[in-house]
N, C-alpha and C positions, 0 to 999 in steps of 0.2 A: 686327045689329052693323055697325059704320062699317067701310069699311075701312082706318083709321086703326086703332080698335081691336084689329080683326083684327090688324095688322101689330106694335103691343105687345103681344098678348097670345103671339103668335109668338115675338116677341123673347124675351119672359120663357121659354116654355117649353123655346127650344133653349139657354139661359143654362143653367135649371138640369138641362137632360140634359147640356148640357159638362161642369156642374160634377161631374154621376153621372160621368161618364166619368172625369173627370179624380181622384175618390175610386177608384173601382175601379180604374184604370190605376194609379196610386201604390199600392194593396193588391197587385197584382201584382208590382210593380217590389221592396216591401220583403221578399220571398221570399229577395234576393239582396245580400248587403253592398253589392254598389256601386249596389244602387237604397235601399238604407237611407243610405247617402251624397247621393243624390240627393235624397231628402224633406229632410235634415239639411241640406243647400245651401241649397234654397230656402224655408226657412226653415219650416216644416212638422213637424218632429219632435212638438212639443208636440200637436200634433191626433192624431198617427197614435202617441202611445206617451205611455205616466204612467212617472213614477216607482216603482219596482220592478216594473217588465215583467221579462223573462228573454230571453234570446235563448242561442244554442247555438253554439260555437263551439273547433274542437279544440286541444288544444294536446300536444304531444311526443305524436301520434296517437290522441290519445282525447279524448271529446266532455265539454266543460265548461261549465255554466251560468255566464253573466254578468247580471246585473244591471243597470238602470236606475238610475244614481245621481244624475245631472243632466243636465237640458237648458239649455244657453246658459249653464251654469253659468261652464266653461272658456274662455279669450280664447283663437283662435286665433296663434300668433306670427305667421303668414302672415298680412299685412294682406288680401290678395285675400279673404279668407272672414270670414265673421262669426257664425257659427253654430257647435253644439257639441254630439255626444251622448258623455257619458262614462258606460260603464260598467266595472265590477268584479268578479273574479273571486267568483263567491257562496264558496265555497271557498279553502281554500288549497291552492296548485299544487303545493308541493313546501317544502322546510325549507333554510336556507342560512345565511352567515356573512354578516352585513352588511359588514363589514370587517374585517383579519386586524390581529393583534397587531404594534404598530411597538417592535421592541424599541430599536431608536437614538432614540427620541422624549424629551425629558427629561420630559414628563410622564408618571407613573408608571403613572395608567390606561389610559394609551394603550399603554405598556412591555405590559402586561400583558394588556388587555381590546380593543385596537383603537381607532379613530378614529369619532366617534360624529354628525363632520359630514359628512352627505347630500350635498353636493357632490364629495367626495373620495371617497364611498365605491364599493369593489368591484360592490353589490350594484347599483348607478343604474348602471355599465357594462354592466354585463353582462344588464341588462330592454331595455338600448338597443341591442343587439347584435343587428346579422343576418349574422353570422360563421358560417362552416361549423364554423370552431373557433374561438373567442374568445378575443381576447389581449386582456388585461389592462395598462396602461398607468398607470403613476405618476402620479399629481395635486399631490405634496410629497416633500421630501427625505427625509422618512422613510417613505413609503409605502411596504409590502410585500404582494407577491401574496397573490393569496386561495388558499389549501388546492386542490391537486390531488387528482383521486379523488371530488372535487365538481363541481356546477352547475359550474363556472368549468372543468373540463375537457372540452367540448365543446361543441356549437352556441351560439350567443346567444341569449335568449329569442325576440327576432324570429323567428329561425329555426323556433324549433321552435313556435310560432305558424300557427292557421291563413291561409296565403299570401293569402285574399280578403279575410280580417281587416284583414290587416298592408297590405293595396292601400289601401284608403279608412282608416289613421289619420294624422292629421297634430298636429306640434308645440303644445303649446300654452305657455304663460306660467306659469311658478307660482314661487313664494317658499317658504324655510326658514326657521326663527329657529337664528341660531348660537347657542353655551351660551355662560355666562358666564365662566365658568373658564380657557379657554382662545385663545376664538375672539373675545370680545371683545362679545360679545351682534350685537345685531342682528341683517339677515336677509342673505339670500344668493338672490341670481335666477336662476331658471335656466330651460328653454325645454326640453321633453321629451315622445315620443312616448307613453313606458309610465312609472309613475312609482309611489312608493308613494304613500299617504294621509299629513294631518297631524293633528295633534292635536286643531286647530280642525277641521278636515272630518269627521271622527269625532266629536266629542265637542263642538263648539261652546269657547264662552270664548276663553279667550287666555290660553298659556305664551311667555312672552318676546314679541319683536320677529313681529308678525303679518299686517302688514299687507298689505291684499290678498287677507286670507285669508278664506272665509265656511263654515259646515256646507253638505256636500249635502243637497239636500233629501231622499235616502232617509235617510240619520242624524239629518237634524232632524228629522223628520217620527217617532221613536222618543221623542226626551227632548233637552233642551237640553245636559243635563248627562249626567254618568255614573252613573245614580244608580236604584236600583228595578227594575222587570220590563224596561226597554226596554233594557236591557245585555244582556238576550237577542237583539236583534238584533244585535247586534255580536260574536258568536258564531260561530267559524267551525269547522271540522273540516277535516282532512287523515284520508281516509278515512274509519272509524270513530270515529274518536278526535278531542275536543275540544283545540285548539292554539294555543297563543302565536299572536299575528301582528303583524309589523313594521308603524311606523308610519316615518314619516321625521325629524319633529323630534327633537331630540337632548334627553336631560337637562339643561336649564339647568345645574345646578350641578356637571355631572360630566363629563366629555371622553372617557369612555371606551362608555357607554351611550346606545344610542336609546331611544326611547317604544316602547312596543308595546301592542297589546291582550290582557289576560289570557284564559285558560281560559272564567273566567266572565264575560267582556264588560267589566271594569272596568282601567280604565289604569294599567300600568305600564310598566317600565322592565330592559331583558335587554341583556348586554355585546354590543359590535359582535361580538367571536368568536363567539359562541354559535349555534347552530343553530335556528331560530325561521322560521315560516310566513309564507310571501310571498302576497301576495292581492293582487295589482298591479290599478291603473286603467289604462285606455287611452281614446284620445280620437277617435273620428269625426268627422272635419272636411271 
């Protein structure tokens, strides 16, 4: 052998022990959120994690499985990054009011039933909250607090979130469809850490003004639609028991109801009052 040869065949081989190294050093590093951060930075998620992996992660002190729902799905807001692992609580966390009854509103569903737009409501405050005690803050002239004695009477989600979690997520970009009844259709932007699901991300299609919006690929990867055996995955429990869970687009035609996912996986619709299962995303950035 030349010593030319010699000298590439060298080359090649301490190439692919770097490259051993540098698999096993990243296997050690995603042990720890902020080295699952670091693979997510440089752009690496997709090699070292599929779509519905699990990861472990406490929240209000006790350990909760999340989910892999997308990679690079989510646009960070922060131009500096360009990458994105979001996952999902496989469960729901706990039961709440999306938003409380506006009884000075002239619309009657809202008199009655609460505010059914995702921007205004109780429940996007209070997922965004790293408050010892959470105050709640009006978004409209008719907006009223949410029920004490609940969620909304002490820490913010943040809070009671695991703190090495809640270190590596960052903002990312997302859109609503406002109803037509009240809000005028169209959609509504907004920029958030913890956030619910939409109609389209669950379920694919398009209810009203959607744009921007695509299915993750763990709910596509089920059925397009809502429809057959893969509405078992969309199936959650709080504890033992099979649970509503909050969606965030609103009822096109009603002002007073968001979307939610039924008992048995198929879509409907429960008042902003109501008490129904929170299964929030969050976004590693």
């Amino acid at each position: 052998m030349s010593l030319v040869e010699y000298a590439r065949l060298k080359r090649h081989i301490d190439k692919r022990f770097d490259g051993l190294y540098s698999v096993l050093r990243a296997a050690e590093l995603i042990t720890t959120w902020a080295g699952v951060q670091g693979v997510v930075r440089a752009g690496l998620a997709d090699k070292f994690f599929s779509i519905g992996d699990q990861f472990v992660a406490t929240f209000n002190g006790q350990p909760v499985v999340w989910d892999v729902i997308g990679i690079d799905h989510d646009k960070p807001t922060d131009p500096r990054f360009t990458h994105s692992l979001t996952i999902q609580s496989r469960d729901i966390l706990l039961t709440a009011q999306f938003d409380a009854p506006e009884p000075d509103n002239p619309n009657s569903d809202r008199q009655q039933y609460g505010n059914n737009r995702y921007i205004h409501s109780a429940i996007r405050q209070w997922l965004n909250s790293e408050e010892e005690e959470f105050t709640w803050q009006p978004q409209h002239q008719y907006d009223m607090p949410p029920p004490t004695g609940a969620i909304y009477d002490g820490p913010g989600f943040l809070k009671l979130l695991d703190p090495e979690l809640v270190a590596v997520l960052g903002a990312v970009d997302k859109q609503v469809a406002r109803n037509t009844v009240t809000d005028g259709g169209g959609q509504d932007l907004f920029s958030d850490k913890v956030f619910l699901l939409s109609i389209v991300e669950v379920y694919g299609g398009s209810e009203g003004t959607t744009s921007g919006e695509a299915p993750y690929p763990y709910y596509e990867s089920l059925a397009p639609s809502p429809t057959g055996a893969a509405l078992d995955g969309r199936i959650k429990y709080l504890g033992a028991s099979v649970r509503y869970w909050r969606l965030r687009s609103p009822s096109l035609t009603g002002a007073g109801s968001p979307r939610s996912v039924g008992s048995n996986g198929s879509l409907g619709s429960t008042p902003a009052s109501g008490s129904v299962g929170v299964a929030p995303a969050v976004v590693i950035v």
